[in-house]
Rosetta silent file (secondary structure, phi, psi, omega in degrees, C-alpha in Angstrom):
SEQUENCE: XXXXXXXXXXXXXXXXXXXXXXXXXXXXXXXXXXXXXXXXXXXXXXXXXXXXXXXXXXXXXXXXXXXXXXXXXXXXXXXXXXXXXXXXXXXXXXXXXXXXXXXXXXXXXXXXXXXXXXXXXXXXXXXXXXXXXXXXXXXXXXXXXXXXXXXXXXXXXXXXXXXXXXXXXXXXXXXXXXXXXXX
SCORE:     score description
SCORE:     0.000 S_00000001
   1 L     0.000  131.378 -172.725  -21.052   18.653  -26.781 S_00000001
   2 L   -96.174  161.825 -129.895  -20.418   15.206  -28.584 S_00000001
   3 L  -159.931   90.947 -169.855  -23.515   13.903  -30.485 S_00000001
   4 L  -113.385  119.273 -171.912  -23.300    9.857  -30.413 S_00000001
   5 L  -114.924 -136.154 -174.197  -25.450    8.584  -32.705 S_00000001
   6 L  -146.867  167.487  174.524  -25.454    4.183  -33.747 S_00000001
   7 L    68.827  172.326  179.159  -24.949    2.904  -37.443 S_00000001
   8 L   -49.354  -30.188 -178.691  -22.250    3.686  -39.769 S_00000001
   9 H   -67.853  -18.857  164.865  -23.146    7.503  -40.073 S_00000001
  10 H    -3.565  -86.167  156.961  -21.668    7.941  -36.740 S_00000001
  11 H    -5.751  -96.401 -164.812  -18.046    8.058  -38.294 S_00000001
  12 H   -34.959  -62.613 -150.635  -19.386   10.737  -40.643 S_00000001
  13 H   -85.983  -21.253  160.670  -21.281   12.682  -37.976 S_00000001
  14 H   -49.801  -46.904 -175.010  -18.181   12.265  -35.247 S_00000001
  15 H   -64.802  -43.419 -162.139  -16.144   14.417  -37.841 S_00000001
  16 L   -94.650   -1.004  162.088  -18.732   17.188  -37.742 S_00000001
  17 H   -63.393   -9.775  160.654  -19.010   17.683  -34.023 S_00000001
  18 H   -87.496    5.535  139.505  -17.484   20.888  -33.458 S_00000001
  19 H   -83.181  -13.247  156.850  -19.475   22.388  -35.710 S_00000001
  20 H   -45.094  -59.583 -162.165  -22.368   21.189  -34.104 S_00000001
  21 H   -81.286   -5.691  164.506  -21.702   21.753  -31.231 S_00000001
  22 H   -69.534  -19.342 -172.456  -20.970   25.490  -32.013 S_00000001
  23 H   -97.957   18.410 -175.112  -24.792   25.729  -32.329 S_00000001
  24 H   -76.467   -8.359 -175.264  -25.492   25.042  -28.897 S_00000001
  25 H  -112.654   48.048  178.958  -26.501   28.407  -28.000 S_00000001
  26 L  -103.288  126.049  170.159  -29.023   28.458  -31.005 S_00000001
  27 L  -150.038   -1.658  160.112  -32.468   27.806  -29.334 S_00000001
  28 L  -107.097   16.754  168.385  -34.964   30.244  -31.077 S_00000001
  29 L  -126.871  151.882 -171.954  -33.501   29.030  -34.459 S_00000001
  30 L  -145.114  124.041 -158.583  -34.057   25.866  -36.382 S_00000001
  31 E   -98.089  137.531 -172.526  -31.967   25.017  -39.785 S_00000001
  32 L   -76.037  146.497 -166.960  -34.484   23.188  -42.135 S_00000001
  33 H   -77.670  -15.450  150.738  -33.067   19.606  -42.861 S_00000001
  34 H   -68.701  -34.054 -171.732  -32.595   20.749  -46.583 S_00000001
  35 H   -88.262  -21.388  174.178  -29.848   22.863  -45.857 S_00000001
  36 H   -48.203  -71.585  176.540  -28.728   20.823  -43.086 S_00000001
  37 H   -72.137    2.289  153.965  -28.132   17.846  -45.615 S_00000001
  38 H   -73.568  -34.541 -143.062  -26.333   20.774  -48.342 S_00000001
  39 H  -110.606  -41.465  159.283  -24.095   21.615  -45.707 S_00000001
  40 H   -43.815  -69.162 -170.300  -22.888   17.806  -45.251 S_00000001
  41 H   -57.412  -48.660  166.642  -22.586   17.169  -48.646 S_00000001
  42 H   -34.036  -55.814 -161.157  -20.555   20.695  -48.924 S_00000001
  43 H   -74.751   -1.333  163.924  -18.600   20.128  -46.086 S_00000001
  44 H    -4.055 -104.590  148.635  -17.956   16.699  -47.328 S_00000001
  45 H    -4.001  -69.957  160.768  -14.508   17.172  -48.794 S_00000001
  46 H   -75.939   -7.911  170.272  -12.966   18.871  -45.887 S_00000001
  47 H   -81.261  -85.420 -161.491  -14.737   16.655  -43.282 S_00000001
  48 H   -69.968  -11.532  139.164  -12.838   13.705  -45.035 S_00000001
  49 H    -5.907  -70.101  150.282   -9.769   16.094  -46.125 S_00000001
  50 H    -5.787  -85.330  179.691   -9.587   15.908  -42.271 S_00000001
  51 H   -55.949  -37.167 -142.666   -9.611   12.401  -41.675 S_00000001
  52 H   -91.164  -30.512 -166.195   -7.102   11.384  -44.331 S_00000001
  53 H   -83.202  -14.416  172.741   -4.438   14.102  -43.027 S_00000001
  54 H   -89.289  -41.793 -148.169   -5.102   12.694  -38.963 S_00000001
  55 H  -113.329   -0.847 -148.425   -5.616    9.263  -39.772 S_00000001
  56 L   -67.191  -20.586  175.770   -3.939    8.283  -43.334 S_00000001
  57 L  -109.655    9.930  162.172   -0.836    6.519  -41.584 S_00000001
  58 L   -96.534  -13.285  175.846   -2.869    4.464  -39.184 S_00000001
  59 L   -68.887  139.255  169.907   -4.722    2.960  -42.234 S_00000001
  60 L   -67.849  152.215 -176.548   -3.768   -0.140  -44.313 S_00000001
  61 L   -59.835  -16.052 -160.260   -2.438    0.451  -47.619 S_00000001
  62 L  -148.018   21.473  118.837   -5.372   -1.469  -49.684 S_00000001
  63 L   -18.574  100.653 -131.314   -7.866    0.380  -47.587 S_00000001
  64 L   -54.427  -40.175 -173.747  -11.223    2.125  -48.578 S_00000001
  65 H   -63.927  -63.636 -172.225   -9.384    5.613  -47.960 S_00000001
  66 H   -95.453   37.061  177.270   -6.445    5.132  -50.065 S_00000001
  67 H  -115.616  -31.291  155.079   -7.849    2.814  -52.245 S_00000001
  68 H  -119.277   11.651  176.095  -11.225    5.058  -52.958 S_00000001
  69 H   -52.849  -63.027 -139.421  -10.940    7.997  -50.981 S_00000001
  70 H   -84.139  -53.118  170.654   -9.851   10.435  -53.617 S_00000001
  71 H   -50.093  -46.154  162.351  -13.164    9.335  -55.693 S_00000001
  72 H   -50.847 -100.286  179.440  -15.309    9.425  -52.916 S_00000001
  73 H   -18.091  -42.455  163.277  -14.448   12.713  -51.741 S_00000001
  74 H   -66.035  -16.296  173.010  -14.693   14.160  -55.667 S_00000001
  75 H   -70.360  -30.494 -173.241  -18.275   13.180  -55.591 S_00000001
  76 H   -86.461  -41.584  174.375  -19.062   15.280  -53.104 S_00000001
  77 H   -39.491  -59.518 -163.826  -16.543   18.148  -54.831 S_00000001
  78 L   -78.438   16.957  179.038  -18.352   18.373  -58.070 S_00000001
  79 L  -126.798   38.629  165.631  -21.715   19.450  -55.835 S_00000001
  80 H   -74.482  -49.018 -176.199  -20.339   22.313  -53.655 S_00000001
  81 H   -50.353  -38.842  175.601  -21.445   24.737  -55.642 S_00000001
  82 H   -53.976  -53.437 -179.524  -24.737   23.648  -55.760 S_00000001
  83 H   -76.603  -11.434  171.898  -24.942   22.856  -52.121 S_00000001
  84 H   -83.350  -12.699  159.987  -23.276   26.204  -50.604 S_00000001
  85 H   -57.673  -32.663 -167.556  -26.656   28.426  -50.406 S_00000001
  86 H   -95.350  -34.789  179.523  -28.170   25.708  -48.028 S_00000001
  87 H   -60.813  -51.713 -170.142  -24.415   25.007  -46.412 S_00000001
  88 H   -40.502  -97.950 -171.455  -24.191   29.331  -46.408 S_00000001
  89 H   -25.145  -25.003 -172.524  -27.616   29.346  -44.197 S_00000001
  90 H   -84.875  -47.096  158.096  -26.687   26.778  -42.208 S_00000001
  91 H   -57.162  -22.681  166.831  -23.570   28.686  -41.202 S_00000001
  92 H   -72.393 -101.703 -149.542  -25.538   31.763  -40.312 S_00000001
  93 H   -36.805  -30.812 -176.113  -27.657   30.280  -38.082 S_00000001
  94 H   -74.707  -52.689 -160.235  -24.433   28.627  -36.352 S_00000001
  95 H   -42.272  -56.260 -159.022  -22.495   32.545  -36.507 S_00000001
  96 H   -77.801   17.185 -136.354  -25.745   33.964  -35.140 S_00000001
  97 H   -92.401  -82.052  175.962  -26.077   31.098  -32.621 S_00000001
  98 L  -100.530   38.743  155.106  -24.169   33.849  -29.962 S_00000001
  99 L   -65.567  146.902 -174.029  -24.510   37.053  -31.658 S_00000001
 100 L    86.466  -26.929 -145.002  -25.021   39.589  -28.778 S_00000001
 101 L  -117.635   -7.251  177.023  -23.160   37.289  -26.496 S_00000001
 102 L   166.699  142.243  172.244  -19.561   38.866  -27.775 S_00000001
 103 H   -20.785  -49.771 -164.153  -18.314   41.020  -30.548 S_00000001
 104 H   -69.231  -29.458  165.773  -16.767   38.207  -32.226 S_00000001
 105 H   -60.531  -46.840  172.943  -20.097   36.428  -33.142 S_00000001
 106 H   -58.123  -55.569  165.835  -21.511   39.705  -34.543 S_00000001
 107 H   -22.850  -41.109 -167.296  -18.481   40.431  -36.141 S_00000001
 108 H  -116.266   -7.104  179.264  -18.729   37.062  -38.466 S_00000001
 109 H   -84.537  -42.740  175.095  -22.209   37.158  -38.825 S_00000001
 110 H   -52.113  -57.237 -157.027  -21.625   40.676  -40.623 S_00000001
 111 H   -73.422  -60.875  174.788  -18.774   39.686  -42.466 S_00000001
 112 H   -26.494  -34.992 -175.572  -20.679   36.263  -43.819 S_00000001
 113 H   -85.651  -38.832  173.869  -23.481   38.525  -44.433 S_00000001
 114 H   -47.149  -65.600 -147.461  -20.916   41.539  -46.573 S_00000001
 115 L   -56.849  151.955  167.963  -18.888   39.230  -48.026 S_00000001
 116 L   -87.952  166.943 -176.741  -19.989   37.336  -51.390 S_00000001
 117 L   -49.353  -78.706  174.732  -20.199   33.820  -51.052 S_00000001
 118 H   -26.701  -42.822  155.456  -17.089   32.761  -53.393 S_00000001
 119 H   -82.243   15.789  139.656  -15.010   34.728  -50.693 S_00000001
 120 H  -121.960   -0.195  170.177  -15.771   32.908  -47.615 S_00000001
 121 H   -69.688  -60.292 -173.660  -15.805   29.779  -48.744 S_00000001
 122 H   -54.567  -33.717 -166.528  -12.199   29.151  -48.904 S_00000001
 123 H   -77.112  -43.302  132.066  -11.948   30.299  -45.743 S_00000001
 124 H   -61.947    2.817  164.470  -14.650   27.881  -44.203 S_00000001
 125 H   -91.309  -26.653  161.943  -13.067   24.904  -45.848 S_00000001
 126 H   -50.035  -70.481 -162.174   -9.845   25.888  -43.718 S_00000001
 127 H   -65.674  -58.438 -166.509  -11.496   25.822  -40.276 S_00000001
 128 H   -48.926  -47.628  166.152  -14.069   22.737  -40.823 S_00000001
 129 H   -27.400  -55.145  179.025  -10.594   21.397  -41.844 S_00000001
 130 H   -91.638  -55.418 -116.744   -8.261   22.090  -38.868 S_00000001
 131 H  -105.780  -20.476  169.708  -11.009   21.946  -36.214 S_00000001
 132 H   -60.734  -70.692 -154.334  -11.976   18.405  -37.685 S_00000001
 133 H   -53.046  -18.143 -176.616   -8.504   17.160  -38.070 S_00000001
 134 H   -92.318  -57.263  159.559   -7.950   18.501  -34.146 S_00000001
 135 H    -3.563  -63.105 -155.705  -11.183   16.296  -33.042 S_00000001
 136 L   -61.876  125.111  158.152  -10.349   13.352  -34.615 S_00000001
 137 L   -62.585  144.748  158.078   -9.445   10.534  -32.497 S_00000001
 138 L   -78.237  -44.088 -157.542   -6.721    8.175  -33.866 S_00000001
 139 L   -62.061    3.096 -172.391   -7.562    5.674  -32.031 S_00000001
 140 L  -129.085   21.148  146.487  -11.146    5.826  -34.040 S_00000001
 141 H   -58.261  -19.682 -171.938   -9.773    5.771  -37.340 S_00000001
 142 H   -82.331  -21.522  176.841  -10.668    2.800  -38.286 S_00000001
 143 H   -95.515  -10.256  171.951  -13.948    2.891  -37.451 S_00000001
 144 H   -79.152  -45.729 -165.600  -14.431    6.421  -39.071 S_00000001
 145 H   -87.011  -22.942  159.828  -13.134    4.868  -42.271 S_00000001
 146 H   -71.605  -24.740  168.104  -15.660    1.853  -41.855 S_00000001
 147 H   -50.758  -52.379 -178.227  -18.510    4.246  -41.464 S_00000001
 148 H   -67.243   -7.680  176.715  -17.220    6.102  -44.791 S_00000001
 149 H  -100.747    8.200  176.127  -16.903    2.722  -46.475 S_00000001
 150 H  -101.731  -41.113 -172.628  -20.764    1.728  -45.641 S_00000001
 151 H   -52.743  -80.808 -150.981  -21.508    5.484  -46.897 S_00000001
 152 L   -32.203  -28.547  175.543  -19.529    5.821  -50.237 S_00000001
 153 L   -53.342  -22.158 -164.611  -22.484    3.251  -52.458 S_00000001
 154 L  -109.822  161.733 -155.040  -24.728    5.743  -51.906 S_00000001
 155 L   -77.647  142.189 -169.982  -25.039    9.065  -54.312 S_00000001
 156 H   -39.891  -61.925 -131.982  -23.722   12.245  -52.145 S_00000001
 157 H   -91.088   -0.161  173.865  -27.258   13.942  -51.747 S_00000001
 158 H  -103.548  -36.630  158.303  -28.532   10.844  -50.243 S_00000001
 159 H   -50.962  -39.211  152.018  -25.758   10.497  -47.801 S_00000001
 160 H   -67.608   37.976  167.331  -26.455   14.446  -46.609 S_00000001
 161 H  -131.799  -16.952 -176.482  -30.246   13.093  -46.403 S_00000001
 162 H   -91.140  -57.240  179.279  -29.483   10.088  -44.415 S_00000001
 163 H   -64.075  -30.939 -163.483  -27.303   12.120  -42.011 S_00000001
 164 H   -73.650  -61.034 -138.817  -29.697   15.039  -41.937 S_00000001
 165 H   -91.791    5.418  161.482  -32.623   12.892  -41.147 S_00000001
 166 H   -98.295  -14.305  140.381  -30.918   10.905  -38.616 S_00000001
 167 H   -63.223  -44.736  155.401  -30.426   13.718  -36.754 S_00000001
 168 H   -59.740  -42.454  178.145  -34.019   14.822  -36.907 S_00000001
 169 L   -68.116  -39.633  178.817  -35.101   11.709  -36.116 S_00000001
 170 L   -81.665    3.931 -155.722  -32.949   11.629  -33.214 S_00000001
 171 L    69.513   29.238 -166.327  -34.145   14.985  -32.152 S_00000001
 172 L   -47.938  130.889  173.760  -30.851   16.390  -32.576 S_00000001
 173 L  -143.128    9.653  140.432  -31.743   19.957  -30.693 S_00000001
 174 L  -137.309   81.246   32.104  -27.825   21.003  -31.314 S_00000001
 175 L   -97.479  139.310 -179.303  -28.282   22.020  -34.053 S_00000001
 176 L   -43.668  169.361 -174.647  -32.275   21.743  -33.859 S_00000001
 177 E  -124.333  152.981 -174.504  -33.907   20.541  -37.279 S_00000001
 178 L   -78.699  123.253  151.521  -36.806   22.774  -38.329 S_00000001
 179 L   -20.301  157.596  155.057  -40.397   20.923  -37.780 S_00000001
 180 L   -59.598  -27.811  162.275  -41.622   19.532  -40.602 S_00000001
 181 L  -143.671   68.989  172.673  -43.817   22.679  -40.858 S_00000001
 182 L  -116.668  110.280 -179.274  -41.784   24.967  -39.806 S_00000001
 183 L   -75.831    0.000    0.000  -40.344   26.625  -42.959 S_00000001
């Protein structure tokens, strides 16, 4: 399910629909809009990783991507660590989205759940990776890279907070955002 939202975060949130949209069968869980916006800023890096390997030869040469991409993109880099307990949670709640509904879903919520952190992480930076970069419209690069050029002024953690809460705001209900007092 695509997720169309107005303003520049669009771009940004266009990259991130198939994981979204993996969370469609979540409907007695709700990821609190902290971890929501950790999970942007994490997936940051491989959401534009993404773009630049689908769209980097439809771009102009003196272009926000290759002219400030690689900076951009490190901003978000030096806060994964920080931001993967709230990204981590956010991915459970997607794994466990159709646990019960097939093997495979159990299967990853256990291993996510075994596994230490440090060791699944590489491995979720692949897939947000390919499954972006297979998404990706060409024909919308350019407008993905004007969204990320309205973005980039502002400090990573406000850019996950802007995206989080424009989903809450829109009533996003894949994935849902936790009430405000719903912990």
């Amino acid at each position: 399910m695509k997720l169309k939202f107005a303003a520049g975060a669009a771009a940004i949130l266009s990259m991130a629909q198939p994981q979204i949209a993996f969370a469609q069968a979540a409907k007695t869980q709700c990821i609190k809009e902290a971890d929501l916006s950790d999970a942007i800023v994490y997936a940051m890096p491989s959401l534009f990783a993404a773009f630049r390997t689908k769209c980097i030869a439809t771009l102009p040469k003196d272009g926000f991507t290759r002219v400030k991409g690689d900076a951009f993109a490190s901003s978000f880099t030096t806060l994964q660590d920080q931001t993967w307990p709230g990204a981590q949670r956010v991915l459970l709640v997607f794994a466990s989205a159709g646990s019960g509904k097939s093997g495979t879903n159990d299967q990853m919520v256990t291993l996510m759940k075994s596994l230490p952190g440090e060791a699944v992480r590489p491995f979720i930076d692949a897939i947000i990776e390919q499954k972006i970069a297979e998404e990706i419209q060409v024909s919308r690069c350019a407008d993905i890279e004007r969204g990320v050029s309205l973005l980039a002024p502002l400090p990573p953690q406000n850019i996950g907070g802007l995206l989080s809460f424009i989903m809450q705001f829109a009533n996003t209900k894949e994935p849902e955002i936790c009430p405000k007092d719903r912990k």
